[in-house]
C-alpha positions in Angstrom: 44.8 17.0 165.0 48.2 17.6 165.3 49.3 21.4 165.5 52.3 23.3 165.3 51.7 26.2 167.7 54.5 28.6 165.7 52.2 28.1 162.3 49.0 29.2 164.4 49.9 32.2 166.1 51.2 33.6 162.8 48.3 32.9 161.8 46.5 34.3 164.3 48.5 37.2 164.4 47.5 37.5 160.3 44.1 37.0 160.8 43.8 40.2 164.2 46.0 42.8 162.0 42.8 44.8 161.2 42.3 45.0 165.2 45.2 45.0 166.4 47.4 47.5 163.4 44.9 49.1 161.3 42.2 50.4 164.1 44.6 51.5 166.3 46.2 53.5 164.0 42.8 55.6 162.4 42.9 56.9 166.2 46.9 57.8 166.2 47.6 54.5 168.1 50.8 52.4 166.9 50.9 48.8 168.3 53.7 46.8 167.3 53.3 43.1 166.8 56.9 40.7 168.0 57.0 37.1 167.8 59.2 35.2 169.4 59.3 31.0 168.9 61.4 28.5 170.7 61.1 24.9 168.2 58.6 23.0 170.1 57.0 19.5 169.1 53.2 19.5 168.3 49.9 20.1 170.1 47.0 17.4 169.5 44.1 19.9 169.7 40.8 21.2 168.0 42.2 23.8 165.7 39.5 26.7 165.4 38.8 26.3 168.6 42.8 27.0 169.8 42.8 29.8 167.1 39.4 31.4 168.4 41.1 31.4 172.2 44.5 33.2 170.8 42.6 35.5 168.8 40.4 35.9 171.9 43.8 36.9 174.2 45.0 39.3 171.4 42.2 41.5 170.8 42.0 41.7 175.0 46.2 42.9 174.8 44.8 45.8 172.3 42.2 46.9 174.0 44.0 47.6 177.2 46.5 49.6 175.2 45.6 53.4 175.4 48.5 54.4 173.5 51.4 53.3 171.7 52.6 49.9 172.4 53.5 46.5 171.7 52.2 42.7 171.4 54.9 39.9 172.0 54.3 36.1 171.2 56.1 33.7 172.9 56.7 29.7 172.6 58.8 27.5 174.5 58.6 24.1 175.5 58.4 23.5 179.9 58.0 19.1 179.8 55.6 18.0 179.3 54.0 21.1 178.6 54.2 23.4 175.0 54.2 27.4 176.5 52.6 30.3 174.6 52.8 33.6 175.9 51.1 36.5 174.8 52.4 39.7 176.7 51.0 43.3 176.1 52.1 46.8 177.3 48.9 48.1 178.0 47.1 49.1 181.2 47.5 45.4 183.2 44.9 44.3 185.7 43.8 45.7 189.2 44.0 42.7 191.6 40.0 43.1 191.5 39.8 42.7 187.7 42.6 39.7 187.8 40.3 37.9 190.6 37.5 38.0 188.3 38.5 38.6 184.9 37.8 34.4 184.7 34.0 34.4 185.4 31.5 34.2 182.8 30.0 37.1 181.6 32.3 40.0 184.0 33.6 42.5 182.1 35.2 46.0 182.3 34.5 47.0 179.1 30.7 48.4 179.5 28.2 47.6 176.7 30.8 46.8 174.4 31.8 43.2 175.9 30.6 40.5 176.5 32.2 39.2 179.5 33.6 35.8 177.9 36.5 36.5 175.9 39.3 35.0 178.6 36.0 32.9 180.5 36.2 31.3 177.1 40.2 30.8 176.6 40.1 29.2 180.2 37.5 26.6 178.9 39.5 26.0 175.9 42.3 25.4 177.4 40.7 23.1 179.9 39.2 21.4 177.3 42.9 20.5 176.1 44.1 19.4 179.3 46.4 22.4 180.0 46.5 25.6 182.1 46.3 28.8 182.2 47.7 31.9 184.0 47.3 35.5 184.2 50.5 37.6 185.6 49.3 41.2 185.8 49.9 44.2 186.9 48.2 47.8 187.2 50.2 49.9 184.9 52.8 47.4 184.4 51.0 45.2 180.9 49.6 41.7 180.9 51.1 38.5 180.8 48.6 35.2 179.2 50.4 32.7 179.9 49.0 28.9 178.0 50.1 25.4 179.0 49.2 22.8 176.5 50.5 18.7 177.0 52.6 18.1 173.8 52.4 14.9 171.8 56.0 12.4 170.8 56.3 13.0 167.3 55.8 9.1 167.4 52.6 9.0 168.2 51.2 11.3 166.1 48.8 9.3 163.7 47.8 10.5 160.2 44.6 9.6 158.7 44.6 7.7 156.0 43.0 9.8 153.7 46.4 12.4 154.8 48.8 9.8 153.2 48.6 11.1 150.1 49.4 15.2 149.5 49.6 17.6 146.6 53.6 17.5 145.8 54.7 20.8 142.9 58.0 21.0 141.6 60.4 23.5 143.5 59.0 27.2 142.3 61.1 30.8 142.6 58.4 32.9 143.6 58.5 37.1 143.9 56.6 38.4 146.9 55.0 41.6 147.7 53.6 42.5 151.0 53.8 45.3 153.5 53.3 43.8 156.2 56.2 41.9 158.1 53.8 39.2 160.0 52.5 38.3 156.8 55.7 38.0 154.8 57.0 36.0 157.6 53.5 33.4 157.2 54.3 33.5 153.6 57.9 32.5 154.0 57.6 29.6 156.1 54.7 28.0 154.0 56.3 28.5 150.8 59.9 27.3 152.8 58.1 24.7 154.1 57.0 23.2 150.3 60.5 23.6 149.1 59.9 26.6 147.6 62.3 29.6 147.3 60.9 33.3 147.7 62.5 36.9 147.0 60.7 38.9 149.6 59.8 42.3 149.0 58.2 45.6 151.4 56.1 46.9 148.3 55.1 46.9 144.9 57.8 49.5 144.2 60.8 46.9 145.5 59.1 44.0 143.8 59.0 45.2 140.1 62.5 46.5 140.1 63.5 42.7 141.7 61.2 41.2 139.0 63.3 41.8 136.0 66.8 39.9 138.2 65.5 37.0 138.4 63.9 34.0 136.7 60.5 34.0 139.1 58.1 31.3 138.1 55.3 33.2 139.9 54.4 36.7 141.5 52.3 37.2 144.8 51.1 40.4 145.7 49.5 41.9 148.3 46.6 44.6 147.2 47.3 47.3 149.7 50.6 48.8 150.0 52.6 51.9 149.9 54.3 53.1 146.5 52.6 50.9 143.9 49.2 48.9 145.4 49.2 45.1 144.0 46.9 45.4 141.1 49.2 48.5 139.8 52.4 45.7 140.2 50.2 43.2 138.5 49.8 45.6 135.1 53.4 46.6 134.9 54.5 42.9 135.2 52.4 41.6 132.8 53.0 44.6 130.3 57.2 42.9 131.2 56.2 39.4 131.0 52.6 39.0 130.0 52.8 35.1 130.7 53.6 35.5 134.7 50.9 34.1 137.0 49.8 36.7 139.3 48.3 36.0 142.7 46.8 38.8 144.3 46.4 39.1 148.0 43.5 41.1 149.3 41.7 41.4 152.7 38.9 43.7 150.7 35.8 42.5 148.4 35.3 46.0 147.0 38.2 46.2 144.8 37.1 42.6 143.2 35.0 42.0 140.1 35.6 39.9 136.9 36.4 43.3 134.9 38.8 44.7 137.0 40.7 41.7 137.8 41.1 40.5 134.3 42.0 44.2 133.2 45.0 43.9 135.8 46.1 40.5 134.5 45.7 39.3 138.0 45.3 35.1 137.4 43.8 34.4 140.9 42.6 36.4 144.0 43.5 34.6 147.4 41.9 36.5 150.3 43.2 37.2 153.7 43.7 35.6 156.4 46.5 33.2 154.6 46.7 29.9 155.3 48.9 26.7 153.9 45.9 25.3 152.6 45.0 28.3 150.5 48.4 29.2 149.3 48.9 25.1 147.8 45.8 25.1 146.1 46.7 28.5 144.9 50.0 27.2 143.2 48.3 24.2 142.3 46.1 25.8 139.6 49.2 27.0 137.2 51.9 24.2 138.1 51.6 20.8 137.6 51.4 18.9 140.7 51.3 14.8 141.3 50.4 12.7 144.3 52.6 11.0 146.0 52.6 8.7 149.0 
């Protein structure tokens, strides 16, 4: 299918926090995640599989960070070729390891890997008719650099059972998350369906935004500082007890039928975040047509 590259590594970059933000930091570690996209035109690709090779290249960046540090995404566009770029700050590669770190099953990291996690992204990205490099240095970080061919925009085909999507009227919708990857994901996809957002950092910010504007729905992330989701969810709907509520969670524990209709949470969307997820999410408390 045809892929937008930006979308995926925010994605991406959504679906490795755990790894890559919360792990770190139970040992004292604070990695910092930077994105930086170029507009590029589209990829024509197998989806999971690109996903599983980025996620693949980020979780290698953390583990060769020992301390604090920091993750950059890149895109740009080198014709005929769409660029991503995933540089780390962490320990870089002996020449040894960089001569080697390509074969199947080598690996510097004992009993814990497997030895295929950038054997695999080279397949991958064979697979897609591009290339990859590795610019690294001992001390110095890790540069994974992958060329994919893009597609012209008019030669992209649509199936025909994409001609028809799920339109809903322009919404104004309050979020709150902590986390600015996420917020970012969340803005575009909601930006992207003509929808307008008030972002906030916590459930704090959101509820004293909540009574300034006319929101048509609220979307909350469960774990923040201040005032966690499902304590936003209660004080809005003791405000406004006709609000929809979508809660954001990356946890099962939290969820039962009880808790969640105690809350007044209307409908639990669980991470990682996608544009799928989030229309079918507005879709069941807004009216929406098909159009063609």
């Amino acid at each position: 299918i045809a892929i937008n590259m930006n979308v995926l590594l925010q994605q991406v970059a959504s679906l490795t926090e755990p790894k890559w933000k919360e792990q770190p930091r139970a040992k004292g570690i604070t990695i910092e995640m930077e994105m930086n996209f170029q507009t590029i035109p589209l990829v024509m690709g197998n989806e999971a599989d690109l996903r599983e090779a980025l996620t693949n290249v980020i979780f290698n960046s953390v583990d060769a960070m020992e301390k604090n540090g920091k993750i950059i995404l890149c895109t740009e566009l080198n014709h005929p070729y769409v660029t991503i770029k995933i540089y780390d700050t962490g320990k870089g590669m002996t020449k040894e390891i960089k001569q080697r770190c390509l074969e199947p099953f080598y690996s510097t990291k004992g009993k814990e890997g497997t030895g295929l996690g950038l054997s695999m992204v080279f397949g991958i990205v064979q697979r897609h008719e591009g290339h990859l490099e590795i610019i690294s240095e001992e001390n110095k970080g890790t540069c994974i650099v992958i060329n994919l061919p893009f597609v012209a925009e008019n030669k992209v085909e649509k199936k025909p059972e994409e001609s028809k999507e799920i339109k809903i009227r322009p919404l104004k919708i309050l979020v709150a998350e902590d986390d600015p990857n996420v917020r970012e994901v969340i803005s575009l996809y909601l930006e992207e369906e003509g929808h307008k957002s008030v972002i906030t950092s916590d459930g704090l910010e959101a509820l004293q935004k909540f009574p300034t504007e006319p929101f048509d729905l609220v979307i909350t992330d469960q774990a923040m500082p201040n005032m966690s989701g499902d304590q936003l969810a209660k004080k809005i709907k003791y405000i406004s007890p006709e609000m929809p509520i979508i809660l954001l969670t990356g946890f099962t524990s939290f969820l039962n039928s009880d808790n969640i209709a105690s809350y007044g949470i209307d409908f639990v969307m669980h991470k990682p975040l996608n544009r799928n997820k989030l229309q079918q999410a507005l879709s069941k408390f807004f009216l929406a047509k098909e159009i063609s």
